[in-house]
C-alpha positions as CSV (number, residue, x, y, z in Angstrom):
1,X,0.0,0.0,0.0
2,X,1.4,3.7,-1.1
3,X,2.0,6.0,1.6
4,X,1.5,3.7,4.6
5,X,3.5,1.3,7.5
6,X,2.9,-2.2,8.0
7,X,2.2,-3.2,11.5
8,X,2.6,-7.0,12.9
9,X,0.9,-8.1,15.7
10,X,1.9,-11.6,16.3
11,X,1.7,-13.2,12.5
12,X,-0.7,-10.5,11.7
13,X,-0.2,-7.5,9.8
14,X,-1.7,-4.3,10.0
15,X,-1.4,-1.7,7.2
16,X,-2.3,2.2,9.0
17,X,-1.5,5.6,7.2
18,X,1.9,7.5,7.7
19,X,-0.3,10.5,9.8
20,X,-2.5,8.8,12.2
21,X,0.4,5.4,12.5
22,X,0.0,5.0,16.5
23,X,-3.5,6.4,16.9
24,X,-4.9,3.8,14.2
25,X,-2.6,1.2,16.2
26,X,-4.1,1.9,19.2
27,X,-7.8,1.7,17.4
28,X,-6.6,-1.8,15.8
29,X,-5.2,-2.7,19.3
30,X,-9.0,-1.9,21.1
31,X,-10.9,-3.4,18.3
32,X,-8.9,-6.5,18.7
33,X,-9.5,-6.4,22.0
34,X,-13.2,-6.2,22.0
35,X,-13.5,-8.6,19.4
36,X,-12.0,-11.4,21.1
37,X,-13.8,-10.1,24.5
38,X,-17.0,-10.1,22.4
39,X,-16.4,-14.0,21.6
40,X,-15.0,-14.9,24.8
41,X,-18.3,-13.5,26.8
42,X,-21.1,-16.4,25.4
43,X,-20.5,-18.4,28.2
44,X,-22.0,-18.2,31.6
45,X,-20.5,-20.2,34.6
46,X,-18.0,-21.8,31.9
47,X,-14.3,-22.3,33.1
48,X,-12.9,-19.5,30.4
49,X,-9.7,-21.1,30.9
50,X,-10.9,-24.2,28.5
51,X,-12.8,-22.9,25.3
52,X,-14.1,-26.3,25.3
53,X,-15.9,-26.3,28.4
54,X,-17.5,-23.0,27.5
55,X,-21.3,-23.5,26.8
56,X,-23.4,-20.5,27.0
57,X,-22.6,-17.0,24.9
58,X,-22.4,-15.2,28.3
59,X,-19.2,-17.5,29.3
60,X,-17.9,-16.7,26.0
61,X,-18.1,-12.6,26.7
62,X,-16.4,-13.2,30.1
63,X,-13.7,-15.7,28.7
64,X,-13.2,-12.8,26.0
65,X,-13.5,-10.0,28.7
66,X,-10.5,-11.7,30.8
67,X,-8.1,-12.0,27.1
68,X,-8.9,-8.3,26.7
69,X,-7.4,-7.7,29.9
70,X,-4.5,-9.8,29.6
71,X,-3.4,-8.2,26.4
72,X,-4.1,-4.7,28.0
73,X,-2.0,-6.1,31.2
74,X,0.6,-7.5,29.1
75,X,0.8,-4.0,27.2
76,X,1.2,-1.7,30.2
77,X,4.2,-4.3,31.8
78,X,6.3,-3.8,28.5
79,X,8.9,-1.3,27.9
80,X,8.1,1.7,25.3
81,X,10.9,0.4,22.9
82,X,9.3,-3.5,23.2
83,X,6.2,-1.8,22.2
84,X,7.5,0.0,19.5
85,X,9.1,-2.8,18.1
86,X,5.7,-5.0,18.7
87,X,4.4,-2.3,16.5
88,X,6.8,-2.8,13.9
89,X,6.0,-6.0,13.6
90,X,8.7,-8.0,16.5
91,X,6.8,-11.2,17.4
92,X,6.2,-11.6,21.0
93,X,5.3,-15.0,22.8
94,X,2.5,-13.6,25.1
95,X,0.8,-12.1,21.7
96,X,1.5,-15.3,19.4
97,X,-0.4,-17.1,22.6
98,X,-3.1,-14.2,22.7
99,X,-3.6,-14.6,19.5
100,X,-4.6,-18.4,20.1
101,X,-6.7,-17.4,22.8
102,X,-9.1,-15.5,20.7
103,X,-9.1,-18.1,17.3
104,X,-10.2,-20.6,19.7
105,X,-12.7,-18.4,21.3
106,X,-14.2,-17.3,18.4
107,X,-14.3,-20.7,16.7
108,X,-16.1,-21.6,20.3
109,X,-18.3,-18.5,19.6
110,X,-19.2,-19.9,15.7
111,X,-20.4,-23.1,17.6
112,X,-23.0,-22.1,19.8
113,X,-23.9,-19.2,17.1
114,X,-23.0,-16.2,20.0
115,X,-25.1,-13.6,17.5
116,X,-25.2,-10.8,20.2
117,X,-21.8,-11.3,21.3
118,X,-20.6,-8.0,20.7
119,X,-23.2,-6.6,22.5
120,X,-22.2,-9.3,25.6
121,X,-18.6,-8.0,25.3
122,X,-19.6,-4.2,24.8
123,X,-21.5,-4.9,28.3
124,X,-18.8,-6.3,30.2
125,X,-16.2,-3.6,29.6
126,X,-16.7,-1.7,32.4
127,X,-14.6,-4.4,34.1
128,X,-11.7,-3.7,32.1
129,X,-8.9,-1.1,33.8
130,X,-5.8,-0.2,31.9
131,X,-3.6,3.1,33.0
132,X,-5.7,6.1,32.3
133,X,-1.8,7.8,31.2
134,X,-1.7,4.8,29.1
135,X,-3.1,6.5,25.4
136,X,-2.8,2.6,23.8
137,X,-4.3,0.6,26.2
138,X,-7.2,3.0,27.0
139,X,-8.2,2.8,23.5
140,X,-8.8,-0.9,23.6
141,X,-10.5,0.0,27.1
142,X,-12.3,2.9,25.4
143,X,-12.9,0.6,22.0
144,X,-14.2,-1.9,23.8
145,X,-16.8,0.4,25.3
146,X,-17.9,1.3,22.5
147,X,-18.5,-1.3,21.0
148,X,-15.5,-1.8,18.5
149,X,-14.8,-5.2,17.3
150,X,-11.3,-4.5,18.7
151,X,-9.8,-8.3,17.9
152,X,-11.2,-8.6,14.7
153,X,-9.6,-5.2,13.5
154,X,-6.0,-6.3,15.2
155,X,-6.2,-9.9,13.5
156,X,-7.3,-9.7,10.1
């Protein structure tokens, strides 16, 4: 693409605009985030900690809910340069495995047919906290809030 960076995230790459490169990041970054929380929260009293054993859309939203927070936790205990290079496309092991996390989740989601699962994620994400002096990880908080399918954005 003309005029733009390529961001990796794990094996995925991200193409954002010269101008708004960390800002559309960030965006990505929340979209992700709410995506997978989105898929993760169909499951009620589920173990989130086995995709398998999840069996209602409501334990999906909270299995999704605790990834969201992982990434944003795993975010805000890196170093500015790891981030940077994260954002240049660096692989890093936690976000290879959160990647994993959310395919399975959503694959999990697909098979109970979690329809309003954004809207199960969306309501959950008041129990998200990131730094508020954090800009990137309070847009997945703030993504997520809104809405955003914040995984989805990050891992296409």
């Amino acid at each position: 693409m003309s005029g733009s960076n390529r961001l990796r995230v794990g094996r995925l790459a991200l193409y954002v605009s010269d101008n708004t490169y960390q800002r559309n990041v960030m965006k990505k970054l929340v979209a992700l985030l709410l995506g997978l929380t989105l898929v993760a929260a169909a499951c009620g009293d589920d173990d989130a900690s086995d995709p398998a054993s999840i069996g209602t859309c409501d334990g999906l939203a909270d299995a999704t809910i605790d990834l969201v927070q992982d990434v944003i936790d795993e975010l805000e205990a890196m170093s500015p340069s790891d981030v940077g290079a994260l954002t240049q496309g660096e692989e890093f092991a936690a976000f290879v495995a959160f990647e994993e996390r959310g395919a399975v989740l959503g694959l999990r989601g697909e098979e109970l047919a979690c329809t309003e699962i954004d809207a199960l994620v969306q309501a959950r994400a008041d129990q998200l906290t990131a730094d508020p002096a954090n800009g990137f990880t309070q847009l997945i908080v703030d993504g997520t809030k809104q809405g955003q399918d914040v995984f989805a954005r990050l891992f296409r």
